[in-house]
Each structure stands twice: as C-alpha cells, then as structure tokens.
N, C-alpha and C positions, 0 to 999 in steps of 0.2 A: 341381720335385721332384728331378730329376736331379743339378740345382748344389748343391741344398741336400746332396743325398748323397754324391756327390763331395767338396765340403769336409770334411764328417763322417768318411769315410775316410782322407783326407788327415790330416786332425787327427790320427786314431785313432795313424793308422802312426806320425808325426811324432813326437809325445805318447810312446810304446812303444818308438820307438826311440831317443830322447834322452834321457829322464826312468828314473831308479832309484827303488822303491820306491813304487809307483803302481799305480792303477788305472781300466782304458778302456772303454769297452763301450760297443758298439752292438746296441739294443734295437728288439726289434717290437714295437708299443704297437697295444693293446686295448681304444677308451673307452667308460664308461659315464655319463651326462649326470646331474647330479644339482640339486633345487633347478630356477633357471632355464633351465637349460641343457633338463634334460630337460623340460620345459614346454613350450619350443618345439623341440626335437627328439628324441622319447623312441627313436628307435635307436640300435640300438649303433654303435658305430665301428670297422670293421676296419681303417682308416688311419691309420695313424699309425706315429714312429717316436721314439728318445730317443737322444741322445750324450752321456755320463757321464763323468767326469775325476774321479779323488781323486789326492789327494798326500796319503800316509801319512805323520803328522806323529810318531806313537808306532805300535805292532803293531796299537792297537786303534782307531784316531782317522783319518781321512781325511775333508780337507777339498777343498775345488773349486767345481764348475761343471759346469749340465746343460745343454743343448738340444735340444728337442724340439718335436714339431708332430704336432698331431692331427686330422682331418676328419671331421667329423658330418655326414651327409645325410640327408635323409626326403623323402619323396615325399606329400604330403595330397591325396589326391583330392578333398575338398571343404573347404575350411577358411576361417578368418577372418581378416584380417592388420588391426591397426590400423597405421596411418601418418600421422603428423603431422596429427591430428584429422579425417584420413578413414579410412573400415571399407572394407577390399578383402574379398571371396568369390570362391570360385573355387578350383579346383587349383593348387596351390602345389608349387614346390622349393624345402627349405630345406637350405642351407649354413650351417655355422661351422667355421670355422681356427681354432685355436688355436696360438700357437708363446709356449711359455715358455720364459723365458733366466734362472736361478735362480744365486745360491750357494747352496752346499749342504755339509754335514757330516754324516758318518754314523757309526755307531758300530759297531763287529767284536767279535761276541763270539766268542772263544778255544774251537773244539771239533776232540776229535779224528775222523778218519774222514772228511776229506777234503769237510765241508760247514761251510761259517761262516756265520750268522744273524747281519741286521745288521736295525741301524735308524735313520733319519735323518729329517734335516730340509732345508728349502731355503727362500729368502726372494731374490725379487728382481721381474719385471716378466712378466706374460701380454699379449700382441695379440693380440685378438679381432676376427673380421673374421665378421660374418653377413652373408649375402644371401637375401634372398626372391625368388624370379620366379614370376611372374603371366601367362603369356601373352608380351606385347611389354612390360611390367613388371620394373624391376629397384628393391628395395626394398634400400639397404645400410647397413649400422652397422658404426662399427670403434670399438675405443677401447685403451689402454695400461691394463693394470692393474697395482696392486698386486699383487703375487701371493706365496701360502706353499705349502709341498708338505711333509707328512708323506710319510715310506714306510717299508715295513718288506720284505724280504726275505733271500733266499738266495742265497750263494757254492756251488757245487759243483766238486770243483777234480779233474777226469780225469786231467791231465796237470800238471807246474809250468811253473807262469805262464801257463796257458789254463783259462779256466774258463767255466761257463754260470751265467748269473745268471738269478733267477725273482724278480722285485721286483711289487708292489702301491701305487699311487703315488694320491694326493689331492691335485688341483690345485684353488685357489679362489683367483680373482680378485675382488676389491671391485668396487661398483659403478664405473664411472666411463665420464662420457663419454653416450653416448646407450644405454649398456648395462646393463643391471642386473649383481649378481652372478653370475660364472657358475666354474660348477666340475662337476667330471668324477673318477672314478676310473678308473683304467687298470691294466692287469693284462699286464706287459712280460716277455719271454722274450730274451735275447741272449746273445752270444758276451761274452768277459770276458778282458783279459790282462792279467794281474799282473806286476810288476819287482820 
C-alpha cells in the first residue's frame, strides 16, 4: 500500500508540474459491493483509494487514465464456502482487492460560481483477487477483468488550480477466470489541481 501511494504521488506532482491544461487528483474511495460482490461480502469498504489524470483536449472534454484499488472485508461467524466441489462451514475471512487501471473521458459542464459538474466514462482492465480463510485454510481466486466505469461528479474550485473533487464511480468487471461478475460503487472525495 505504501509503494502503491508513493507512485501515486509521485505521478501526481510529475503530471502538475510538466503538463499545461490538465487535470490530477488523488481520491479517498468509499466501496459498496453490488450484484456478486456484495453476495459474498455485503460490507462496506472504507479502503480504498483512486489516481485520476485528464488532459483537457477542448474547456469541456478531458481524456486520460485512472488508477485505483479498493478492499472488501467481512468477517462471517458461521458461513458456507463451496470450493472446487467441496462445502467448507465454519467462520470465515473474506477478502477482495480490487485494482482497476481504465482509460477514461469525462465531460465539464460550463457553470459559474466556482463549481463544475461533470460526467464520464472509463473502459479498460479490473484484477480481482478474493481470499477466504478458514481456520489453517486459504481459499484464493484472482482473475483480469474486462472492466467499464460510469461517474458522474463535482469540480469545486477554492483557489485556481486547487480544487476538491466529490465523484460517484460504478465499476463492473465481466465474468472471467474463476470469478463471476463483480462490481462495486464508490463514493470518492480528494484533492484536485488544475493547469
């Protein structure tokens, strides 16, 4: 978690201080499991985080690249696990990582007063990583997904070229691999600097 933030920073600065007519933000991400995900883990997720890049291609157009990673946990005091045509019972930890790595285009709509409404889209790959333990049990699934991400949020801009973003994001990966569908909404708050 360290490396991975470290980078993220790094990028951020890099990104802001090279690049004219852009936009960087690093996001605290909020998940909520939906479909299969929340099937096999219906908590929320206070883990998680998101690293955002546009390149303003017109006032209103910015396209890019996201990365992000989110952490589901639950604790089942008595539950069922099937595994490769055996039924485990018993208390369980259930883990999923998420880390999706998207392009992404978003769209700015034009308002005055120092708050801009946008909304986007994103299309590229989720790695899912679940683990179940059992005791001296480790149950693991990972797979690559297909992956899309609608969002929709808010620009708030205090200062020029700092601002605070409030985004709403829908990730959903296809089946693949030994994993069914899985997808999550997330509800992200971060820092924002514009060029």
């Amino acid at each position: 978690m360290k490396k991975i933030f470290i980078v993220a920073v790094l990028s951020l600065l890099t990104v802001t201080t090279f690049s004219q007519r852009d936009f960087t933000s690093l996001q605290y991400s909020v998940g909520f499991g939906t479909g299969n995900m929340h099937d096999y883990i219906s908590a929320v997720s206070w883990r998680g985080f998101t690293f955002d890049y546009r390149h303003y291609v017109n006032s209103n157009v910015g396209v890019g690249f996201e990365l992000g990673w989110n952490v589901f946990y639950e604790e089942k005091p008595d539950a069922v696990y099937d595994y490769e045509n055996i039924t485990y019972a018993g208390k369980q930890w259930r883990y999923s990582n998420h880390w999706p790595a998207l392009l992404s285009a978003d769209y700015f709509m034009e308002m005055n007063g120092g708050v801009t409404p946008y909304v986007g889209f994103g299309l590229g790959t989720m790695y899912s990583l679940q683990n179940t333990n059992m005791g001296t049990y480790t149950f693991e699934k990972d797979a690559w997904h297909f992956a899309i991400k609608p969002e929709v949020g808010i620009l708030i801009h205090p200062a020029p070229g700092l601002g605070i973003n409030l985004v709403s994001k829908y990730y959903y990966g296809v089946k693949a691999g030994d994993l069914p569908a899985q997808g999550y909404v997330t509800i992200n708050v971060g820092f924002v600097f514009v060029n």
